[in-house]
N, C-alpha and C positions, 0 to 999 in steps of 0.2 A: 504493500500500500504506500503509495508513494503521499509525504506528510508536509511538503514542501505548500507555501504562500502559493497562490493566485498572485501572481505578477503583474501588475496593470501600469503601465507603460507609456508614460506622455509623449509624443511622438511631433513637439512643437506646433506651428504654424501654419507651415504646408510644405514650406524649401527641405532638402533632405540636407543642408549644412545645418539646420539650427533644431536638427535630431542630436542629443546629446553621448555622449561615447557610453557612457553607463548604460540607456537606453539600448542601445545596439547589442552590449553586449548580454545584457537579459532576453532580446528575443534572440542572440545564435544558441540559448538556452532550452529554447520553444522545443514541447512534443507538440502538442497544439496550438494554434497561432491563429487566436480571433480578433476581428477589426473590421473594420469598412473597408471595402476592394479597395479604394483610395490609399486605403494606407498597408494593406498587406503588398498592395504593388509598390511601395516603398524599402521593401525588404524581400526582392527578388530570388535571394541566399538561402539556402540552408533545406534542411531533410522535412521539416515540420507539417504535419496536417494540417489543412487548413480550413478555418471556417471564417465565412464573409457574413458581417452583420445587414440586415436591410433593416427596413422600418419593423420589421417583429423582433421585438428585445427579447420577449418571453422565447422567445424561439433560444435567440442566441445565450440567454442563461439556462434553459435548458440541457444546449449544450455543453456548455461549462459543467453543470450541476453532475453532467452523464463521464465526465471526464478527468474530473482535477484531483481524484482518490487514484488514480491508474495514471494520468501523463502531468509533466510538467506543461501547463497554463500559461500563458504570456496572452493578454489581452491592450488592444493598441486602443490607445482612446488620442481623440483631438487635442492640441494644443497644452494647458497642463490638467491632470487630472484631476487637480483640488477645485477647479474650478466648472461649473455646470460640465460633468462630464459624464458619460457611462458609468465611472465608478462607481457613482450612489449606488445607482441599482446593483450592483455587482456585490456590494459593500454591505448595501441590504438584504441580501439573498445569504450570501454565505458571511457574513460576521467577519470583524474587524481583525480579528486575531488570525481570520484563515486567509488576509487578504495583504498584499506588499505594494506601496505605491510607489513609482518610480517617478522623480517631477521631472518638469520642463518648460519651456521658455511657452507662455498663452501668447496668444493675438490681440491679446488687450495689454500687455508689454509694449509688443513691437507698436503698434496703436498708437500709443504715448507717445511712443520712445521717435517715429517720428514727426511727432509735431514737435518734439525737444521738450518733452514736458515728465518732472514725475507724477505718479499715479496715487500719493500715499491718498489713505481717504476717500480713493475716486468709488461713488456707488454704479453697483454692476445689476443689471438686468438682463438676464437671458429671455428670447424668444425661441427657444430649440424647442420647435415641436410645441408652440404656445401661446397663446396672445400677452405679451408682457402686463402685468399688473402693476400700476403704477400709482402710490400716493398724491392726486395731483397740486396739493399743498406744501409739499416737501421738496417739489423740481427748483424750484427758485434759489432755496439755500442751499442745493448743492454745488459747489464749484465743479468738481466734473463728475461725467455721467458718460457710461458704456454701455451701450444696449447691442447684446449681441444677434445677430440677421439672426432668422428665422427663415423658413420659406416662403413664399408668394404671399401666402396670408397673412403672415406677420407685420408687412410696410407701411398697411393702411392705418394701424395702429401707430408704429412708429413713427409714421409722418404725422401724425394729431399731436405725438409727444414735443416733436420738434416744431410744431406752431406751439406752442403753451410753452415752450421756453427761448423763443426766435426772441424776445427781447430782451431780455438778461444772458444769454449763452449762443455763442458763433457752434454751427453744427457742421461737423467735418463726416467725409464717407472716405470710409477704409476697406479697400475692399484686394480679395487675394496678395494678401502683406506676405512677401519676402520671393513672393512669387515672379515670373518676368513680367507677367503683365497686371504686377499690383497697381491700385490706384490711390492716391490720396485726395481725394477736392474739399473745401470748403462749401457748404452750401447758402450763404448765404441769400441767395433769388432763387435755388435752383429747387426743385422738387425733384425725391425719391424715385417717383412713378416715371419721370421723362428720364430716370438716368440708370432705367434697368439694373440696379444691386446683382451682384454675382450672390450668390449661395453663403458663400467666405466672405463674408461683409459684418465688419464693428460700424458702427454709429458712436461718434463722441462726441460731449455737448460741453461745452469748455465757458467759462463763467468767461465774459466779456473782461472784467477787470483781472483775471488771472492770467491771460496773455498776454506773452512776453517778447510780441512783436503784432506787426501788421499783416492782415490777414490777406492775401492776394485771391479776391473770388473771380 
C-alpha cells in the first residue's frame, strides 16, 4: 500500500519557465498524473498514467480516490494552489494530512508585478466556474482588487463591477500573462464585451491614488 501524500502541484501561469524546479521534479515522480490537457501537455516526459480533468471534478476525484492507496499521485492545478485552485476539492475529499502542496508563482503575481505594483492586501475574487459575489459597499475602500476571468458568463458580471468602481479605480485586462501573446490594456473607455477576454484573463482595479504613474489608455 503505497502511504505517500497526494502531491498537488502548482504549475504557474501558463509559460513553462515560471514552472518551478521543485515542481518538475514531483511530477518525474508521477504513477498517475492528473490535470487539464493544458497542463499535462506541459510535461510531455516520463512513464506516468494519465488522467485529463474536464468540467466533471467528481469524475476526476474519483479517480484519484480509485488510485493514491496503489500509485504515487501528482495532480497539476493552475497557477498557485493556495489560491482558488483544484486543491480545495482535492483537500476536501481526502484530508489534509493525506495531501502535499507544492506552491508556485499565480497570475495575480505576474498581474501586479506588471503594472510595477505590490499586491500586499490586494482582495481576490474568483469567477472559476461562478458569478463573482461581490460586497458592493466594500469596492471603494479597496485599493486593489483581482477578479479572476471566468468563462463567457462571468464578464457580464464583471463588467457591472468595473462601472461601480470606474470612478475611484483605473481597471486594467491581463490577459495570457507570460504567454507570447499576453496582453496588458488599461481600460479606461474601453468595454470587456468589444475586447473579447481570453479564458486566462485577471481583471485588476487599482485605487486611482495608488498609482504610481500615468496611465497610457
Amino acid at each position: 500500500m503505497n502511504t505517500q501524500p497526494i502531491l498537488i502541484v502548482s504549475c504557474g501561469p501558463g509559460a513553462p519557465e515560471y514552472i518551478t524546479e521543485v515542481a518538475r521534479q514531483a511530477v518525474s515522480q508521477a504513477e498517475l498524473l492528473v490535470g487539464a490537457a493544458r497542463l499535462l501537455a506541459m510535461f510531455p516526459e516520463g512513464t506516468a498514467q494519465r488522467c485529463s480533468i474536464s468540467a466533471n471534478i467528481s469524475a476526476a476525484l474519483d479517480a484519484i480516490d480509485t488510485a493514491y492507496l496503489h500509485q504515487k499521485v501528482v495532480v497539476l492545478v493552475t497557477g498557485d494552489a493556495g489560491l482558488h485552485s483544484f486543491a480545495r476539492s482535492i483537500i476536501r475529499r481526502f484530508g489534509r494530512t493525506h495531501c502535499q502542496i507544492i506552491s508556485g508563482i499565480s497570475s495575480v503575481q505576474v498581474a501586479f508585478a506588471r503594472l510595477g505594483l505590490e499586491w500586499t492586501n490586494a482582495h481576490i475574487i474568483s469567477a472559476h466556474g461562478t458569478t463573482p459575489y461581490v460586497i458592493d459597499e466594500s469596492l471603494a475602500t479597496e485599493e486593489r482588487i483581482a477578479i479572476l476571468g471566468g468563462g463567457k458568463a462571468s464578464w457580464t458580471e464583471i463588467e457591472s463591477i468595473i462601472e461601480k468602481c470606474r470612478a475611484t479605480h483605473i481597471a486594467f485586462l491581463c490577459e495570457n500573462l507570460t504567454l507570447d501573446n499576453e496582453r496588458v490594456i488599461a481600460l479606461e473607455e474601453k468595454r470587456l464585451s468589444t475586447l473579447q477576454p481570453a479564458s486566462l484573463s485577471i481583471i485588476l482595479l487599482v485605487s486611482r491614488v495608488c498609482l504610481p504613474f500615468d496611465v497610457e489608455v
